[in-house]
C-alpha positions in Angstrom: 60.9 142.3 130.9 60.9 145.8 132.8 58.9 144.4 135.4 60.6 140.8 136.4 63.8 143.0 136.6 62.0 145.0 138.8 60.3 142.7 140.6 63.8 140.5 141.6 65.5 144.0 142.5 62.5 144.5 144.9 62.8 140.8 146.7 66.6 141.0 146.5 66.1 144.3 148.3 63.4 142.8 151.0 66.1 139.6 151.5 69.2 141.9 152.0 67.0 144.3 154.6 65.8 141.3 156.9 67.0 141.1 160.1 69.7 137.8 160.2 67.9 136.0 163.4 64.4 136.6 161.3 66.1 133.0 159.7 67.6 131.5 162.8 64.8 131.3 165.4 62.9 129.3 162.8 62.7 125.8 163.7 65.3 126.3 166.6 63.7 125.3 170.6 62.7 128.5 170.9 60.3 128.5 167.9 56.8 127.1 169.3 54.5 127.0 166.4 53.3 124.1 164.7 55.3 123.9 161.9 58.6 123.6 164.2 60.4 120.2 164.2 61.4 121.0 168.2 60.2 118.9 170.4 58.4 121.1 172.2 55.2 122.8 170.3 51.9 124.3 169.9 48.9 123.9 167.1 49.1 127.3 166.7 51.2 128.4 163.1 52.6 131.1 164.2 56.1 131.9 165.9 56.5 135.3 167.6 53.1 135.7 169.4 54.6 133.4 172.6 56.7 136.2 172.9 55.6 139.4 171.1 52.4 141.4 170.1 52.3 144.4 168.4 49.8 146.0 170.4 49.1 146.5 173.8 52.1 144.8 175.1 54.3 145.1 178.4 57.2 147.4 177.5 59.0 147.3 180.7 59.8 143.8 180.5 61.4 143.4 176.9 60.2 144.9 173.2 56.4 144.2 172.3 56.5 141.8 175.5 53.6 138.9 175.5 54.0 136.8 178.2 52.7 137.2 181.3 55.1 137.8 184.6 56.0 135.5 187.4 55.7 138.2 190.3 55.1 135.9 193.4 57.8 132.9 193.1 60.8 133.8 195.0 64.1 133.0 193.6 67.4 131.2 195.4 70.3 133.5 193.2 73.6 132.6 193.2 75.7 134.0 195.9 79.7 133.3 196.3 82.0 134.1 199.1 84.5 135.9 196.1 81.8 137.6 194.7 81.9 141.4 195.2 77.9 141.7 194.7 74.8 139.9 196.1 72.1 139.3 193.4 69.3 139.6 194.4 65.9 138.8 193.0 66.1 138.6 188.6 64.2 141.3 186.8 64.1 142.8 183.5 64.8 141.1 180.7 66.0 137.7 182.7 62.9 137.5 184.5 61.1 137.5 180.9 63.2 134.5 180.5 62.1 132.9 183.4 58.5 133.3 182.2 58.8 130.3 180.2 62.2 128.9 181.7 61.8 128.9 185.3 58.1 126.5 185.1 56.2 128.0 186.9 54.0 129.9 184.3 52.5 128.9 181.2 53.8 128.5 177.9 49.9 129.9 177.1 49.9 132.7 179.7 49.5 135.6 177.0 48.5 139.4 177.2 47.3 138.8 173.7 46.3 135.7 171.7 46.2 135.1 168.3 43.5 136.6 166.4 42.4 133.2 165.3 39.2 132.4 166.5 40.7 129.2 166.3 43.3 130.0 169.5 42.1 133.0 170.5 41.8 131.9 174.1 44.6 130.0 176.3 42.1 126.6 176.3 42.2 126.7 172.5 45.8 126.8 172.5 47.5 122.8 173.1 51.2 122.1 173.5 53.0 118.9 172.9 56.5 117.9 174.2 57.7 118.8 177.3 54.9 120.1 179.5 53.0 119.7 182.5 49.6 120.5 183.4 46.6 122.1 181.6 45.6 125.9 181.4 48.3 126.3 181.6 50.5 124.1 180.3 53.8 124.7 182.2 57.6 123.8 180.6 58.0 120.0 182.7 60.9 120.0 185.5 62.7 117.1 183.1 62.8 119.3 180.2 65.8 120.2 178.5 65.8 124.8 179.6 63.8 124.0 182.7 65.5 126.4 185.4 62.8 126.0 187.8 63.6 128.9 190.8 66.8 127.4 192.6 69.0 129.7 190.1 71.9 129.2 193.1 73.9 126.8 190.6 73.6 129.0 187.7 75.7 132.3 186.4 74.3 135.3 188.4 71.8 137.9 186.4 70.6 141.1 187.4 73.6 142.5 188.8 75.1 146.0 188.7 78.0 145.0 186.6 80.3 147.8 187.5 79.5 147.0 191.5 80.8 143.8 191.1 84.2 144.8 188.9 84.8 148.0 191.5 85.0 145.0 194.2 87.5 143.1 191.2 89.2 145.1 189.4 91.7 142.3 188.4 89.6 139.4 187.8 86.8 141.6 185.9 87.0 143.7 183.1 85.8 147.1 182.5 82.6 148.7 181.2 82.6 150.7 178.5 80.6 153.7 178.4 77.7 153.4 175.5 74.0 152.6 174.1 73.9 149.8 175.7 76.8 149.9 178.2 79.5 147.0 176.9 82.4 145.0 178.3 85.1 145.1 175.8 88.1 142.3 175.2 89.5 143.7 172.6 87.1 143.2 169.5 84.9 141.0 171.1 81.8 142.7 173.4 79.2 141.9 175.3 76.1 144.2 176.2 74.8 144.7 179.2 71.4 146.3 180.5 71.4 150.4 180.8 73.4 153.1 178.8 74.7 154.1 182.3 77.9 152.6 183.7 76.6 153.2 187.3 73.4 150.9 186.9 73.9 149.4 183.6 73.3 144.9 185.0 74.1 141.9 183.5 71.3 139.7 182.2 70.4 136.9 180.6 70.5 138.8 177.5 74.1 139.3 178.2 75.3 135.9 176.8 72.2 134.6 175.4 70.4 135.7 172.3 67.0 133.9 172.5 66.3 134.9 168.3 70.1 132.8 166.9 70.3 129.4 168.0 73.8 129.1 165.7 75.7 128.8 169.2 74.3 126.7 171.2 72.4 127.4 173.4 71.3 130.7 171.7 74.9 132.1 172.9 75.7 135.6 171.5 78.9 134.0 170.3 80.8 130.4 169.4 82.3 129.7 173.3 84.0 126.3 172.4 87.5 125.6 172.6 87.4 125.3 169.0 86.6 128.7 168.4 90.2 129.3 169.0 90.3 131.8 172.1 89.4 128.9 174.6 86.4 130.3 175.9 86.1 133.7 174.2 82.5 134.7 175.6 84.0 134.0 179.2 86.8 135.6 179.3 85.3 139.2 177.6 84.0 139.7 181.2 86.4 137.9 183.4 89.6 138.3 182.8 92.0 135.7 183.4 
């Protein structure tokens, strides 16, 4: 009897410690293994290895980065006559985005492949759905996330936030000093890149959370009118 009791404390323990978006990525667009029901998907059963490894991976793009890096396309950013900063080409963290999301690497371009002899080489690995192409096999141009490089119709990324809100002051809000940096409208924050004001950007990360899908699309918070604050992940930046 001793051990059950102790055996539930232990899994109720193990359940109350896991991360929250160790549930939500499961089966959501992002999740590429076989057993997803997106429409998009490998034959490989595992999740986190089109993203992660836990060895030998790029830490200056994101944490236990596995994808490779699109370092020759050239990017169109979005530039704006009111805009008190010109992006220029993305980086960090929204470039690892782009891996996947701007088509023009493969889903299968890995540092490190599964240790499945079965897929332990990017031929081995097969993707149905919406792709292009064979090793690799590329996110098609129709596909519902394909971004492509013309990012001149989309928000701006990898910007020095506090740049653009010196050139604002009215129309932005403030950053607020911290680990990461954050812009503050009252309870609700965002995060930006950098623990320093002076360089801290904004990035994809910013408004997206690529591991909780439960605000679509993967949006750090619910931005519907519904929500009750019009659109509250807007306005925590801008402030109108």
């Amino acid at each position: 009897m001793k051990m059950k009791v102790l055996v539930l404390i232990t899994v109720a323990v193990v359940v109350a410690a896991s991360p929250a978006w160790a549930l939500t990525i499961v089966d959501s667009k992002h999740d590429l293994s076989s057993g997803s029901s997106a429409t998009t998907k490998s034959n490989v059963n595992e999740i986190c290895v089109f993203c992660h490894t836990p060895h030998s991976a790029n830490q200056t793009v994101a944490p236990l980065w596995n994808r490779l890096q699109d370092t020759t396309s050239t990017f169109t950013p979005y530039t704006s006559s009111t805009m008190g900063v010109s992006p220029g080409q993305p980086s960090g963290v929204s470039l690892a985005c782009l891996s996947c999301h701007d088509g023009q690497l493969g889903l299968d371009q890995l540092y490190n492949y599964p240790n499945d002899t079965s897929y332990d080489t990017m031929g081995e690995i097969t993707f149905s759905g919406d792709v292009t192409g064979s090793d690799p096999e590329k996110l098609a141009t129709d596909a519902d996330g394909y971004m492509g490089t013309d990012l001149s119709d989309d928000h701006p990324v990898s910007f020095v936030y506090n740049t653009a809100y010196t050139a604002d002051t009215t129309g932005l809000r403030t950053a607020v000093a911290g680990n990461p940096v954050t812009v503050d409208n009252a309870s609700v924050k965002v995060n930006l890149s950098g623990n320093s004001i002076a360089t801290a950007t904004l990035e994809c990360s910013s408004c997206h959370d690529p591991h909780d899908n439960a605000n679509e699309p993967f949006l750090v918070m619910d931005n519907s009118p519904s929500s009750g604050d019009g659109s509250p992940l807007c306005l925590t930046c801008h402030n109108k």
